[in-house]
C-alpha positions as CSV (number, residue, x, y, z in Angstrom):
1,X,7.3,20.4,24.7
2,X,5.6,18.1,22.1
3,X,2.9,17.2,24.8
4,X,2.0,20.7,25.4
5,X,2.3,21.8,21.5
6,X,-0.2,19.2,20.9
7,X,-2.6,19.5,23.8
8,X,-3.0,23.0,22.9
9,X,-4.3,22.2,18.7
10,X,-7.8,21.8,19.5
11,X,-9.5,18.5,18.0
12,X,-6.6,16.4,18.0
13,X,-7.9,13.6,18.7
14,X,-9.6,13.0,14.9
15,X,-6.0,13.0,13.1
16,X,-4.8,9.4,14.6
17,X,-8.8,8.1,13.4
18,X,-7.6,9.4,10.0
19,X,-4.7,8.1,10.0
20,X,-5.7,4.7,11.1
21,X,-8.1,5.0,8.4
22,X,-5.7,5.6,5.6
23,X,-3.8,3.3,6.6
24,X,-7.0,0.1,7.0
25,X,-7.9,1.5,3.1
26,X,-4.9,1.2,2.0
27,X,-4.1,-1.8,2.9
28,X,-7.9,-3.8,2.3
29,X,-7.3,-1.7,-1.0
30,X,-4.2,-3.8,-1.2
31,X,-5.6,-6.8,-0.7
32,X,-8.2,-6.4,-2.7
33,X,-5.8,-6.1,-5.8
34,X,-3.7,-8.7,-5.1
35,X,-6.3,-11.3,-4.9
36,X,-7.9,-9.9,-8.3
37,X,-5.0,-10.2,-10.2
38,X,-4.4,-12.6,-13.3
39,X,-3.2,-15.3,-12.3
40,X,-1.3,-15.5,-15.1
41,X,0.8,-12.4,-15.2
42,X,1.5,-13.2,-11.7
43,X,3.0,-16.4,-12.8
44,X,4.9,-14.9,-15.7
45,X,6.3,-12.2,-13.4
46,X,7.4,-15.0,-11.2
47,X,9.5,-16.6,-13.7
48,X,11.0,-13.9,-15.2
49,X,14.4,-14.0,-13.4
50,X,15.0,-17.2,-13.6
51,X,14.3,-16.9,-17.7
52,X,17.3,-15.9,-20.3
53,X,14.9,-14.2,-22.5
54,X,15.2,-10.6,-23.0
55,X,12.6,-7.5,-23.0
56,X,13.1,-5.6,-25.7
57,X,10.8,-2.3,-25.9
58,X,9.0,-1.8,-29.3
């Protein structure tokens, strides 16, 4: 039933490219971020739940 619902959408074939796509971006984008980030926030972040001191919002 799915087979036939889709065969009969015409250009179907470009929505798995997109989503493939979307999904490369995303991900490179990802990346991308992560290897830009300060080190040092990083490093703070890492220690935090190990640490007793506590956040308290101004």
């Amino acid at each position: 039933m799915i087979k036939n619902s889709l065969a009969s959408i015409s250009d179907v074939a470009i929505y798995p490219v997109i989503s493939l796509s979307i999904f490369v971006a995303f991900f490179v984008l990802l990346g991308y971020m992560v290897f830009r980030a300060d080190k040092k926030y990083i490093k703070h972040m890492e220690e935090m739940p190990l640490t007793d001191e506590v956040y308290q919002k101004d």
